[in-house]
mmCIF file of the N, C-alpha and C atoms, coordinates in Angstrom:
data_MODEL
# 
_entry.id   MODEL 
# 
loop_
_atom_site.group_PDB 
_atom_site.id 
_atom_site.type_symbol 
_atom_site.label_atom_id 
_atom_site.label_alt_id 
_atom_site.label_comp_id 
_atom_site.label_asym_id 
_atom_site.label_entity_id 
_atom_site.label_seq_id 
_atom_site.pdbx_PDB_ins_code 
_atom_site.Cartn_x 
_atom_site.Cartn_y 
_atom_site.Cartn_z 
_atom_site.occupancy 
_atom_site.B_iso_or_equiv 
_atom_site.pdbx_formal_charge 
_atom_site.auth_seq_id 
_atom_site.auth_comp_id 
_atom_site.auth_asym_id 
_atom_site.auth_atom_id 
_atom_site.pdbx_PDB_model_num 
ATOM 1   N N  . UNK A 1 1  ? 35.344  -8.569  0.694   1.00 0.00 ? 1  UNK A N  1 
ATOM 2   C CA . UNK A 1 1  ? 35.979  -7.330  0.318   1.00 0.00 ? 1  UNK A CA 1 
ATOM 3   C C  . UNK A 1 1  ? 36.761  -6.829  1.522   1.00 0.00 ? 1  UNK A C  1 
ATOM 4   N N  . UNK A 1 2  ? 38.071  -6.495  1.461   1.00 0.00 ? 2  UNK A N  1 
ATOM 5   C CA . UNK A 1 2  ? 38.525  -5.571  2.347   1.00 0.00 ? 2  UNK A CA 1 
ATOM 6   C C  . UNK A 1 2  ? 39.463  -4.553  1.802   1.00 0.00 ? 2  UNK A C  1 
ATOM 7   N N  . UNK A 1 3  ? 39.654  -3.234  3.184   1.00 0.00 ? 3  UNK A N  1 
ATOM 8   C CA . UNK A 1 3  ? 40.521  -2.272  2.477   1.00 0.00 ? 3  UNK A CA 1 
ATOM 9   C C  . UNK A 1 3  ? 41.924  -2.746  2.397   1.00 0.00 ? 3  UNK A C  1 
ATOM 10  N N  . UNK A 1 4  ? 42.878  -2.952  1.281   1.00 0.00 ? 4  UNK A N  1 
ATOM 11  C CA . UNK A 1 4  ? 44.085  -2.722  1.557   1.00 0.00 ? 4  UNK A CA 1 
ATOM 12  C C  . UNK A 1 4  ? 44.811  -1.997  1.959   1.00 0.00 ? 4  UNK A C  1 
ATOM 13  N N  . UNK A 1 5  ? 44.995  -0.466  1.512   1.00 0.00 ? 5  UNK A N  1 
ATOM 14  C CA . UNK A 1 5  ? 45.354  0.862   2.016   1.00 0.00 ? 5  UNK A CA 1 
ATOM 15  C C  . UNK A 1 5  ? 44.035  1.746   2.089   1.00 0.00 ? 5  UNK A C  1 
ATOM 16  N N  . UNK A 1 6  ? 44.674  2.877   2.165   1.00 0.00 ? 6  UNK A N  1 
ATOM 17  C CA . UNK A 1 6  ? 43.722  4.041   1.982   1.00 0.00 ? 6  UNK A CA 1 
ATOM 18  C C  . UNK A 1 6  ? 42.913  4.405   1.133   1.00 0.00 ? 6  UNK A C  1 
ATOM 19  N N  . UNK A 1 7  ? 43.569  4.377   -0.156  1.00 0.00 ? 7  UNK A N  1 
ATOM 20  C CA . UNK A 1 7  ? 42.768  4.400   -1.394  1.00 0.00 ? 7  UNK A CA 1 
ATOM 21  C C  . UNK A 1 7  ? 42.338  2.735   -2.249  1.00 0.00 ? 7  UNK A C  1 
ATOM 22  N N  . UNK A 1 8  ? 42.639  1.992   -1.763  1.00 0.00 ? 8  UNK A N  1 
ATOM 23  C CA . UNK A 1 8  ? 42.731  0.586   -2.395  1.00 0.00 ? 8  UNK A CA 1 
ATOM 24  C C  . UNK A 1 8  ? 41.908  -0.193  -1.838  1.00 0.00 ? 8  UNK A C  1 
ATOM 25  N N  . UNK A 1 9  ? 40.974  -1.311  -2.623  1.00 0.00 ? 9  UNK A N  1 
ATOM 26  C CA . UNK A 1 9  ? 40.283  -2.148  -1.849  1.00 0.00 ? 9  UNK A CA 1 
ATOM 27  C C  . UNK A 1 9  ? 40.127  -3.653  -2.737  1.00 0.00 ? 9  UNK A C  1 
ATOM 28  N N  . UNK A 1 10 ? 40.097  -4.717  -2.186  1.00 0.00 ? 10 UNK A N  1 
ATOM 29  C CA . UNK A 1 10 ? 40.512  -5.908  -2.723  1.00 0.00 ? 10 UNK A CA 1 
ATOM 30  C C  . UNK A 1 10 ? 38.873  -6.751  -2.784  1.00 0.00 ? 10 UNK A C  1 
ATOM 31  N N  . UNK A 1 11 ? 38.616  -7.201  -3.362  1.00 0.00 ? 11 UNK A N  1 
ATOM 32  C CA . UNK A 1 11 ? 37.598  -8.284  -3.500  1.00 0.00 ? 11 UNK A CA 1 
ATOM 33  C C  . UNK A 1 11 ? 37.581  -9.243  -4.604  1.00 0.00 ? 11 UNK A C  1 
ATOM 34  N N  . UNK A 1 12 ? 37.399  -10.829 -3.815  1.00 0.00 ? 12 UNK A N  1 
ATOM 35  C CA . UNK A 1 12 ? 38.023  -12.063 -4.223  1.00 0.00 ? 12 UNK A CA 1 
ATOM 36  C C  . UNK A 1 12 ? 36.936  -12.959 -4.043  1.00 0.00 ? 12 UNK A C  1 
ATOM 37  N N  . UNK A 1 13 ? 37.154  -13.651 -4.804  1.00 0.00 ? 13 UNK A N  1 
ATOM 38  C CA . UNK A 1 13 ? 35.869  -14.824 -4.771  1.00 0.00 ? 13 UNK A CA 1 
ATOM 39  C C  . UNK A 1 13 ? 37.342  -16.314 -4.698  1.00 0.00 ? 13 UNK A C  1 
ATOM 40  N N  . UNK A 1 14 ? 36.153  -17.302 -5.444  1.00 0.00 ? 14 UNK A N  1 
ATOM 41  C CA . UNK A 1 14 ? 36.976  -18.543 -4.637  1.00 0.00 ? 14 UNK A CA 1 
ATOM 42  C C  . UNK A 1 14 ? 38.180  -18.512 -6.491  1.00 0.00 ? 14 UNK A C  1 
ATOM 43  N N  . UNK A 1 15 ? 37.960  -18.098 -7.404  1.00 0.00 ? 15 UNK A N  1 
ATOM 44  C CA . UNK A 1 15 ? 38.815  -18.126 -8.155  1.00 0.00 ? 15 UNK A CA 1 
ATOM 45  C C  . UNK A 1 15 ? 39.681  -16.893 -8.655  1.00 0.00 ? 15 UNK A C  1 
ATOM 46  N N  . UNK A 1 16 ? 38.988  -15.499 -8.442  1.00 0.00 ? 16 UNK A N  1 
ATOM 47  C CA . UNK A 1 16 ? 39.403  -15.032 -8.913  1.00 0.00 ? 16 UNK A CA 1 
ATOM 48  C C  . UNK A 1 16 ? 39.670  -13.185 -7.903  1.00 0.00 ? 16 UNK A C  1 
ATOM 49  N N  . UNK A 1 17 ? 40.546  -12.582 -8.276  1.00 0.00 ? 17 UNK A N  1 
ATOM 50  C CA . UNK A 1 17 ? 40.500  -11.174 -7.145  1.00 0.00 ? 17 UNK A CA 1 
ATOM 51  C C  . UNK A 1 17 ? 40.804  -10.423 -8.061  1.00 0.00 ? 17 UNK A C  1 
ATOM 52  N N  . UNK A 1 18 ? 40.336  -8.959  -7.485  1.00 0.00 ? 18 UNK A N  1 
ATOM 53  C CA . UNK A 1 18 ? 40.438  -7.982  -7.655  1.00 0.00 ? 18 UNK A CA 1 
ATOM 54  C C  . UNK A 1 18 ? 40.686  -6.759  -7.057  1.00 0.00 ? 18 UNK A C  1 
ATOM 55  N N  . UNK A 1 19 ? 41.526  -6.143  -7.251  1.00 0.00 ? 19 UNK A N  1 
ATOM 56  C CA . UNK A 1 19 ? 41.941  -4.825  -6.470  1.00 0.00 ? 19 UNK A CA 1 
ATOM 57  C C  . UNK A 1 19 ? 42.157  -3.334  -7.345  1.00 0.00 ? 19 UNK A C  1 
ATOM 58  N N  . UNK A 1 20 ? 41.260  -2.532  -6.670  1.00 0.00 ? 20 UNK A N  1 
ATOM 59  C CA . UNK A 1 20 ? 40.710  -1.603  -7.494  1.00 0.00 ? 20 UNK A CA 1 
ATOM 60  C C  . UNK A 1 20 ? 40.839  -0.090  -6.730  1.00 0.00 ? 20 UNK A C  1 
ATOM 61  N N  . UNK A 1 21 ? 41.257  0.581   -7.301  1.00 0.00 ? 21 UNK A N  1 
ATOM 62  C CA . UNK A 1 21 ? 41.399  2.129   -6.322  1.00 0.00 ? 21 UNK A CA 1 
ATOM 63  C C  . UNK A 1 21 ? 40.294  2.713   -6.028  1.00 0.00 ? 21 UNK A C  1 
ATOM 64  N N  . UNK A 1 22 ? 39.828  3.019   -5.169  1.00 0.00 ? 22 UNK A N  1 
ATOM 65  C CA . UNK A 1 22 ? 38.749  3.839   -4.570  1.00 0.00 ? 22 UNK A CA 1 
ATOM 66  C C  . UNK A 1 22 ? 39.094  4.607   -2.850  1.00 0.00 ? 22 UNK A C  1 
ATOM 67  N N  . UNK A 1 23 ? 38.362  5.593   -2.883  1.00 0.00 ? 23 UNK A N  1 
ATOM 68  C CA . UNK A 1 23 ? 38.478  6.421   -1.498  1.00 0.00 ? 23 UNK A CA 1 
ATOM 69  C C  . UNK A 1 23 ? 37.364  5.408   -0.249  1.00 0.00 ? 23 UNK A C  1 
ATOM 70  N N  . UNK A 1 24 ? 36.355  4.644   -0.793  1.00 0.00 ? 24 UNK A N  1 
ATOM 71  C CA . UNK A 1 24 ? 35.359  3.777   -0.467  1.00 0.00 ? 24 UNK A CA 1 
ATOM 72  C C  . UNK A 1 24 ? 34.380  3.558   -1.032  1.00 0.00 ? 24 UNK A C  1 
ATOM 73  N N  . UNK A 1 25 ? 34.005  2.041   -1.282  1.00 0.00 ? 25 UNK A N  1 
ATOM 74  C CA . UNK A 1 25 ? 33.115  1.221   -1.759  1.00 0.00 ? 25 UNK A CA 1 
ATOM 75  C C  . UNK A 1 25 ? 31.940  0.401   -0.770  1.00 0.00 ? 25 UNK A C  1 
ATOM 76  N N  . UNK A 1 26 ? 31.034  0.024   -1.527  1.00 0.00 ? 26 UNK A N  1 
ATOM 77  C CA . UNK A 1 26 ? 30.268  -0.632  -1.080  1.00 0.00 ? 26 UNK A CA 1 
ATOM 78  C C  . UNK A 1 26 ? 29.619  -2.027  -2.031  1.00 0.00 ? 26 UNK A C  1 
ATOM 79  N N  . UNK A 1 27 ? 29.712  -2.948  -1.176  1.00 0.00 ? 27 UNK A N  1 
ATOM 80  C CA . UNK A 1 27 ? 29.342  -4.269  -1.698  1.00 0.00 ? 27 UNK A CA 1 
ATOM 81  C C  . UNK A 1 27 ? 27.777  -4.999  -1.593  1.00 0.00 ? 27 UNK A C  1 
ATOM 82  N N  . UNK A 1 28 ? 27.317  -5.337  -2.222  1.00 0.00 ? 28 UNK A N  1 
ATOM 83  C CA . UNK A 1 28 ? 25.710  -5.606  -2.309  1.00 0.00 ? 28 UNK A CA 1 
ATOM 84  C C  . UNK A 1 28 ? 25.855  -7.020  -2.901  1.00 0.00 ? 28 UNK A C  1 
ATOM 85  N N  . UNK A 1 29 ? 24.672  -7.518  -2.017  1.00 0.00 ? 29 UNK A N  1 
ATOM 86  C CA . UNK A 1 29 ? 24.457  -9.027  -1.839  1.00 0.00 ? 29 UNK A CA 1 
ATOM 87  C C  . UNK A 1 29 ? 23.564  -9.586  -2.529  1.00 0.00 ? 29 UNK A C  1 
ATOM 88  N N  . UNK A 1 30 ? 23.504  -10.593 -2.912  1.00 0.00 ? 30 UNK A N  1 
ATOM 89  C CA . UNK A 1 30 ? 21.922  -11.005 -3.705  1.00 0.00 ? 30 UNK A CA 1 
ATOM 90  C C  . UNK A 1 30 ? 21.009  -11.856 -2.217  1.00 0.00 ? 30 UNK A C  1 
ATOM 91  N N  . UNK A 1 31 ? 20.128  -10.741 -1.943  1.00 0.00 ? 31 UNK A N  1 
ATOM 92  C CA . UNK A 1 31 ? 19.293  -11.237 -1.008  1.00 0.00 ? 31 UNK A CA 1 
ATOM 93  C C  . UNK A 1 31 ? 17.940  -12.232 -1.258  1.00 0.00 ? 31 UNK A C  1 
ATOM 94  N N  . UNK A 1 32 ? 17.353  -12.231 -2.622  1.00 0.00 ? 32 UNK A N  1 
ATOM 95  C CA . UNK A 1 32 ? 16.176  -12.452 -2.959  1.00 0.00 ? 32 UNK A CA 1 
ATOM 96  C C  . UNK A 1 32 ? 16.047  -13.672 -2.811  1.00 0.00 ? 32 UNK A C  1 
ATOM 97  N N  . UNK A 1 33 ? 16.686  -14.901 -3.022  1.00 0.00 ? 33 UNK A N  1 
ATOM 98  C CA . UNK A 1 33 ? 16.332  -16.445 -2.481  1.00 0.00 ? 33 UNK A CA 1 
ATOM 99  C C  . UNK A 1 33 ? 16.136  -16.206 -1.065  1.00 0.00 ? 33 UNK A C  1 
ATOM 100 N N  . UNK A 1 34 ? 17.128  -15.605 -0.217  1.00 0.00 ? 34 UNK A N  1 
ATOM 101 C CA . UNK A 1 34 ? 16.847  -15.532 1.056   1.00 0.00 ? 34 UNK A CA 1 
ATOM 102 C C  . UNK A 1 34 ? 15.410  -15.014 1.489   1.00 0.00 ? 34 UNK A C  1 
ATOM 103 N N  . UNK A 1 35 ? 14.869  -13.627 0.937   1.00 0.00 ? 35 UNK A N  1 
ATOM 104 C CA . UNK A 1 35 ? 14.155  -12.917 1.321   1.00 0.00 ? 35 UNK A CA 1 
ATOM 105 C C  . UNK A 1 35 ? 12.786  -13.610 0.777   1.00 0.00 ? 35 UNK A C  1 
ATOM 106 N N  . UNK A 1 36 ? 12.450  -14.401 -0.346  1.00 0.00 ? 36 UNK A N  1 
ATOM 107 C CA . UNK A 1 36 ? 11.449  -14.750 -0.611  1.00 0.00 ? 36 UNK A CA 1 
ATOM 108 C C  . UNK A 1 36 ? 11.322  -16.675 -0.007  1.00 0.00 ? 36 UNK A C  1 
ATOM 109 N N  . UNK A 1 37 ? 12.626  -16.847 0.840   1.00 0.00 ? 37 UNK A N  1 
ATOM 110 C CA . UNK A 1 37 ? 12.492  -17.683 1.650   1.00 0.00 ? 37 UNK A CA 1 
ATOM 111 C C  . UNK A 1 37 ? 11.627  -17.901 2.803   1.00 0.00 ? 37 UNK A C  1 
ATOM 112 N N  . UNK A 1 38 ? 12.097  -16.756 3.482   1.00 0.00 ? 38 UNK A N  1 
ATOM 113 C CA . UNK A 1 38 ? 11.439  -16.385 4.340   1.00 0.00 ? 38 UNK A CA 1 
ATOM 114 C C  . UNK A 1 38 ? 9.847   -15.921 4.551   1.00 0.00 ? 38 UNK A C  1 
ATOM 115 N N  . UNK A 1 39 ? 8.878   -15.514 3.163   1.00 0.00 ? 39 UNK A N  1 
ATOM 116 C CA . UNK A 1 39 ? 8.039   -14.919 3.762   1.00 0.00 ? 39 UNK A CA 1 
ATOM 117 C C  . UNK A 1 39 ? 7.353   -16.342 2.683   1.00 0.00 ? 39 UNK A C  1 
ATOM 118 N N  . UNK A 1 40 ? 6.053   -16.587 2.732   1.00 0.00 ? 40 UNK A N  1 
ATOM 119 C CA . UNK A 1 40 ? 5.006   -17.780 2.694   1.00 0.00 ? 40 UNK A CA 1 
ATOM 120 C C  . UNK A 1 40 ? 4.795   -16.752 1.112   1.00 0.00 ? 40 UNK A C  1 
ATOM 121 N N  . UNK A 1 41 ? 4.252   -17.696 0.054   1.00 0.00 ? 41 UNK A N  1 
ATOM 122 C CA . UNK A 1 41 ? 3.615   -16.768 -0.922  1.00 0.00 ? 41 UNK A CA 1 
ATOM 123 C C  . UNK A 1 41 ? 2.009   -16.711 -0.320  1.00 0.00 ? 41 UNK A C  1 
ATOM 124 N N  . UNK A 1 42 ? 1.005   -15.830 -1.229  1.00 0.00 ? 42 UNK A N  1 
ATOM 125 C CA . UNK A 1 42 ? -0.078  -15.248 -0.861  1.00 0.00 ? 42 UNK A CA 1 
ATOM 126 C C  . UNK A 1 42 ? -0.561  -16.328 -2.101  1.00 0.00 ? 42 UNK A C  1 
ATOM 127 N N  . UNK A 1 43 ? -1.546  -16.903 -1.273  1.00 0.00 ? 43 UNK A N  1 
ATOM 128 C CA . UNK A 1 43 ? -2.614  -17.980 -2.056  1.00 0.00 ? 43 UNK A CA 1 
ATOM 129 C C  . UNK A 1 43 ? -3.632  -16.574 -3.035  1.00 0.00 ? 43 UNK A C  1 
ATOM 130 N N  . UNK A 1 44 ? -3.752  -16.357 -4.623  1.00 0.00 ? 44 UNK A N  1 
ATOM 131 C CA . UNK A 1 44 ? -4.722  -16.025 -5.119  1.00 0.00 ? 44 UNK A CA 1 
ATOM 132 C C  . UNK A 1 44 ? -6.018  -16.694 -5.686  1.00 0.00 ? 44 UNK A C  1 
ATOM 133 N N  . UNK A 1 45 ? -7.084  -15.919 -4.962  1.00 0.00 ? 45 UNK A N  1 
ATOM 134 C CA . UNK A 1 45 ? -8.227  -16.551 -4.965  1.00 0.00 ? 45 UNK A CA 1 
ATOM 135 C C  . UNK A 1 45 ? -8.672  -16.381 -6.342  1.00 0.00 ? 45 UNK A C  1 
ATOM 136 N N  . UNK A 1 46 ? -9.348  -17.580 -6.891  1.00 0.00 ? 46 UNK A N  1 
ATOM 137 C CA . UNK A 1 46 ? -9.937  -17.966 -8.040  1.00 0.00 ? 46 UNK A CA 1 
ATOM 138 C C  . UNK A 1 46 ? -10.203 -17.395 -8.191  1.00 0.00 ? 46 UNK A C  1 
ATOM 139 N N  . UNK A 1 47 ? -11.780 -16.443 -8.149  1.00 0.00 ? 47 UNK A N  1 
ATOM 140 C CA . UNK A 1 47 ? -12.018 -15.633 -8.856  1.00 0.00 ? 47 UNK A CA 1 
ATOM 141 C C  . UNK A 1 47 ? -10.980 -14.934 -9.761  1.00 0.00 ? 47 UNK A C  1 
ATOM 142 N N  . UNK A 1 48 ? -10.214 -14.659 -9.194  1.00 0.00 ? 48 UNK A N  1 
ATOM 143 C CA . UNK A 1 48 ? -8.597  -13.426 -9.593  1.00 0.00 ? 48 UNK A CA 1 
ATOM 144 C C  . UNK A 1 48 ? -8.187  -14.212 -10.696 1.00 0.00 ? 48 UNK A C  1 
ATOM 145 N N  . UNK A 1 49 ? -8.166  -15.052 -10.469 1.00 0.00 ? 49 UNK A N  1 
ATOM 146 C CA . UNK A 1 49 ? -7.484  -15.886 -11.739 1.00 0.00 ? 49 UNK A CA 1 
ATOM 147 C C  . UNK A 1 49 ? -8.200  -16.448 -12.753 1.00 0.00 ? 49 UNK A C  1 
ATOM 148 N N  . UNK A 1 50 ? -9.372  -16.273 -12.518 1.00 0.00 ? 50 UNK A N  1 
ATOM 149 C CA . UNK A 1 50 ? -10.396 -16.908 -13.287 1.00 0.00 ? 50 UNK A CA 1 
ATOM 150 C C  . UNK A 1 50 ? -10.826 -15.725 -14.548 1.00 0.00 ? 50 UNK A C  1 
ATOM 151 N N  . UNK A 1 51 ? -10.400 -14.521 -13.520 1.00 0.00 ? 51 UNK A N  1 
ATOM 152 C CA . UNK A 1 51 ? -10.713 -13.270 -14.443 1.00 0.00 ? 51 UNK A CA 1 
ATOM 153 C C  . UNK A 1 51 ? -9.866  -13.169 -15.037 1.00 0.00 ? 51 UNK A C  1 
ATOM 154 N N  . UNK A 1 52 ? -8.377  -13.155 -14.755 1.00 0.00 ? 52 UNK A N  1 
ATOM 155 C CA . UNK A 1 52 ? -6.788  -12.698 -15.590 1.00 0.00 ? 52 UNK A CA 1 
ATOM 156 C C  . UNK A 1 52 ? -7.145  -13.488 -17.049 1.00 0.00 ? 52 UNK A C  1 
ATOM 157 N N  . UNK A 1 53 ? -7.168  -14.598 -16.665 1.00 0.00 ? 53 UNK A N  1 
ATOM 158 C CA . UNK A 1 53 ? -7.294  -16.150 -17.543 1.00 0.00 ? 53 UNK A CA 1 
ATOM 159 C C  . UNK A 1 53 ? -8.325  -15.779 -18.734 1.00 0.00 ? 53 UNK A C  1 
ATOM 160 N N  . UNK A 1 54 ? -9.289  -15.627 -18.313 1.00 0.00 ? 54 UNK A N  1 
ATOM 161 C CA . UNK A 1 54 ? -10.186 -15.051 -19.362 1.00 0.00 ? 54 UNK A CA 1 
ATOM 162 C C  . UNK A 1 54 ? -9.483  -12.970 -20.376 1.00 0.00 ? 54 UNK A C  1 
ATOM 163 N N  . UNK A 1 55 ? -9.741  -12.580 -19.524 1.00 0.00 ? 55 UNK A N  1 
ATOM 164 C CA . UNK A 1 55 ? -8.907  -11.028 -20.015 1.00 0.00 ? 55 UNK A CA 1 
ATOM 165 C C  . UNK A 1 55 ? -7.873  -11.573 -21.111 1.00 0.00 ? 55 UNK A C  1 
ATOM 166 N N  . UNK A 1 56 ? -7.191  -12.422 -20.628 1.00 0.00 ? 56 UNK A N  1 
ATOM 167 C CA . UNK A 1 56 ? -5.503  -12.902 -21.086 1.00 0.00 ? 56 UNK A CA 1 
ATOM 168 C C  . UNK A 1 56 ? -6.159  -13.546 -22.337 1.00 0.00 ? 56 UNK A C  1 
ATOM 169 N N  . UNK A 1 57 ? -7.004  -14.049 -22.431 1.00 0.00 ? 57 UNK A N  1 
ATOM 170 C CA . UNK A 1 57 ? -7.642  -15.347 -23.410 1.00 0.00 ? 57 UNK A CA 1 
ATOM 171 C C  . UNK A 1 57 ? -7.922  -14.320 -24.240 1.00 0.00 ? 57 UNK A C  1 
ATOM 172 N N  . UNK A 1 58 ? -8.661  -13.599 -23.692 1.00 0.00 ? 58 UNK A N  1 
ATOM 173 C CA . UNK A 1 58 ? -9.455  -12.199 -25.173 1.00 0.00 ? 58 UNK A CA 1 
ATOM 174 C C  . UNK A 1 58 ? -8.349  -11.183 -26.187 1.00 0.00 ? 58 UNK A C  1 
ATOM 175 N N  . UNK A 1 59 ? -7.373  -10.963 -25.077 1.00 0.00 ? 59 UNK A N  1 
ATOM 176 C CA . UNK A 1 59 ? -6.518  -10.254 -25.323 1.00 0.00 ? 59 UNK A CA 1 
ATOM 177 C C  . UNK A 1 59 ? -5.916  -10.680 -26.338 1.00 0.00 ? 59 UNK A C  1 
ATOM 178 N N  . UNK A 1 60 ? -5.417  -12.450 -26.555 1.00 0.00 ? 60 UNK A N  1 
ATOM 179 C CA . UNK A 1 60 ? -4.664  -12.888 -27.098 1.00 0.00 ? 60 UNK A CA 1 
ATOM 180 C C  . UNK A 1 60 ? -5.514  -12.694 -28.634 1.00 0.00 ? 60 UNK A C  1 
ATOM 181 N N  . UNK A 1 61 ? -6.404  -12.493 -29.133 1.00 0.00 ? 61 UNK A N  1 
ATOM 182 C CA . UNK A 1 61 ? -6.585  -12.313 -30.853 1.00 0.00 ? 61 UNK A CA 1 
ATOM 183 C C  . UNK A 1 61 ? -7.603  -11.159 -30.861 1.00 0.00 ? 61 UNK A C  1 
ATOM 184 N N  . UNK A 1 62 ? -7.754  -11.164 -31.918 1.00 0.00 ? 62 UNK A N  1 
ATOM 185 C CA . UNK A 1 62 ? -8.224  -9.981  -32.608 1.00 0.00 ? 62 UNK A CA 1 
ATOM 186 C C  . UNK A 1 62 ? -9.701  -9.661  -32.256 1.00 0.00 ? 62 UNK A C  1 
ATOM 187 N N  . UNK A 1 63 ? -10.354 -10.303 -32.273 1.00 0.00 ? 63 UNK A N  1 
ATOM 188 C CA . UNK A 1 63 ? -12.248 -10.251 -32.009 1.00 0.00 ? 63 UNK A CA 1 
ATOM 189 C C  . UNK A 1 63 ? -11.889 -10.232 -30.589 1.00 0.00 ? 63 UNK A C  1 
ATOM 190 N N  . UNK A 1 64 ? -11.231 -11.270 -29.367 1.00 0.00 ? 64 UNK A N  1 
ATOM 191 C CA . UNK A 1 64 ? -11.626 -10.756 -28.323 1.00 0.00 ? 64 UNK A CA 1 
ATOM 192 C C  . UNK A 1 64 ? -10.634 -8.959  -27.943 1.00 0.00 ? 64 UNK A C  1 
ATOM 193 N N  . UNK A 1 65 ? -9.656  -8.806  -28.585 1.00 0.00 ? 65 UNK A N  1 
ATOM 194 C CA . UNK A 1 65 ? -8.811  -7.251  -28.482 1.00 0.00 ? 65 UNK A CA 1 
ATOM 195 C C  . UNK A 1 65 ? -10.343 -6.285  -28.550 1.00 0.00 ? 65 UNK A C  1 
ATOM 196 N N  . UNK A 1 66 ? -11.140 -6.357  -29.927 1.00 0.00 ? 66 UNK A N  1 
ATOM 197 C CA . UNK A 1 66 ? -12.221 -5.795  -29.775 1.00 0.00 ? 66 UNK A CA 1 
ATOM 198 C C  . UNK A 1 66 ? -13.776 -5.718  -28.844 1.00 0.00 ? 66 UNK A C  1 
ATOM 199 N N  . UNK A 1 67 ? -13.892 -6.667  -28.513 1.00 0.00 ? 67 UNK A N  1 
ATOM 200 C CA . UNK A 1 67 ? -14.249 -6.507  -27.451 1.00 0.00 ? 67 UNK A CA 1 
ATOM 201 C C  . UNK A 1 67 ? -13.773 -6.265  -26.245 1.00 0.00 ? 67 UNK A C  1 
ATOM 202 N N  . UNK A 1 68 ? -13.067 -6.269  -25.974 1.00 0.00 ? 68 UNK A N  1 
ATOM 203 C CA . UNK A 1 68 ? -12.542 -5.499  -24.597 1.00 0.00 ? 68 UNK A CA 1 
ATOM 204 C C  . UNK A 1 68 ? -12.557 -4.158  -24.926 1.00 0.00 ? 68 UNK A C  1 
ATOM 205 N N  . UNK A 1 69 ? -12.406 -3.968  -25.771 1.00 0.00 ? 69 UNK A N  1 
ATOM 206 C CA . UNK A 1 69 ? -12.342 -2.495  -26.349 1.00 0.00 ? 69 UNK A CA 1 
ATOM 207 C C  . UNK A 1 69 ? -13.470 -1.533  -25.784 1.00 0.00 ? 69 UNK A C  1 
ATOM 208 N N  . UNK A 1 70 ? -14.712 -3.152  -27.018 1.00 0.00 ? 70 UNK A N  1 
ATOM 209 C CA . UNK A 1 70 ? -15.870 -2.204  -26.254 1.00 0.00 ? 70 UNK A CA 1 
ATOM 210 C C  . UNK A 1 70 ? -16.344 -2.067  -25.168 1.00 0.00 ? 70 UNK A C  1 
ATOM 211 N N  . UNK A 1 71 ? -16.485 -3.127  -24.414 1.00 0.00 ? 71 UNK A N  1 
ATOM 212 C CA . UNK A 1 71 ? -16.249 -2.824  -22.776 1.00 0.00 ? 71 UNK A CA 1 
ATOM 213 C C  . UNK A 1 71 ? -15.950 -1.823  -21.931 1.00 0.00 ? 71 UNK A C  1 
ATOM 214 N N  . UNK A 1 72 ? -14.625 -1.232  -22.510 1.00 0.00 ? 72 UNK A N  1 
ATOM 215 C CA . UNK A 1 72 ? -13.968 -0.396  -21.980 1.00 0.00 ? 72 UNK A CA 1 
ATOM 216 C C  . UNK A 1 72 ? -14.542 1.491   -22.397 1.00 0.00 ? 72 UNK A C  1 
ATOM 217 N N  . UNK A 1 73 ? -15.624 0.888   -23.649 1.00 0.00 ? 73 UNK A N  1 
ATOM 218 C CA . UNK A 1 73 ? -16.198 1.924   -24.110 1.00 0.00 ? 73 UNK A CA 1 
ATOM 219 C C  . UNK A 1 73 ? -15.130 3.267   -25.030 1.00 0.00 ? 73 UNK A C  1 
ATOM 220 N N  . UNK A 1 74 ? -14.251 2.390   -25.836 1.00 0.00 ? 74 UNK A N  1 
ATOM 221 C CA . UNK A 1 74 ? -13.184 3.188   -26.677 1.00 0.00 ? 74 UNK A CA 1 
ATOM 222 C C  . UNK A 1 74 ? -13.651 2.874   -27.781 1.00 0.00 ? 74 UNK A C  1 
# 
């Protein structure tokens, strides 16, 4: 992106441009490949998943929906 004039600002990729009136703009990047490059993911411990897995399992029909229910004491 750059300014052309005062009120004008141009931004171009490899096929195509654009120039658009404004007093000033701002351009935003897609950081997230970068940013989740950089940091290691977080190993979740079994248990954690052992519980989702099951919850997720009950959740999915009708008898376990009710029991969780009652569990939850509703």
């Amino acid at each position: 992106m750059e300014q052309v004039d005062a009120e004008r600002y141009r931004i171009w990729t490899g096929r195509r441009e654009w120039i658009f009136p404004a007093r000033s703009a701002h351009l935003h990047r897609e950081v997230s490949t970068t940013f989740y490059r950089a940091i290691t993911p977080r190993v979740v411990p079994w248990s954690k998943r052992v519980f989702w897995r099951v919850v997720l399992g009950l959740a999915s029909n009708r008898l376990g929906k009710r029991l969780l229910l009652a569990l939850l004491g509703r």
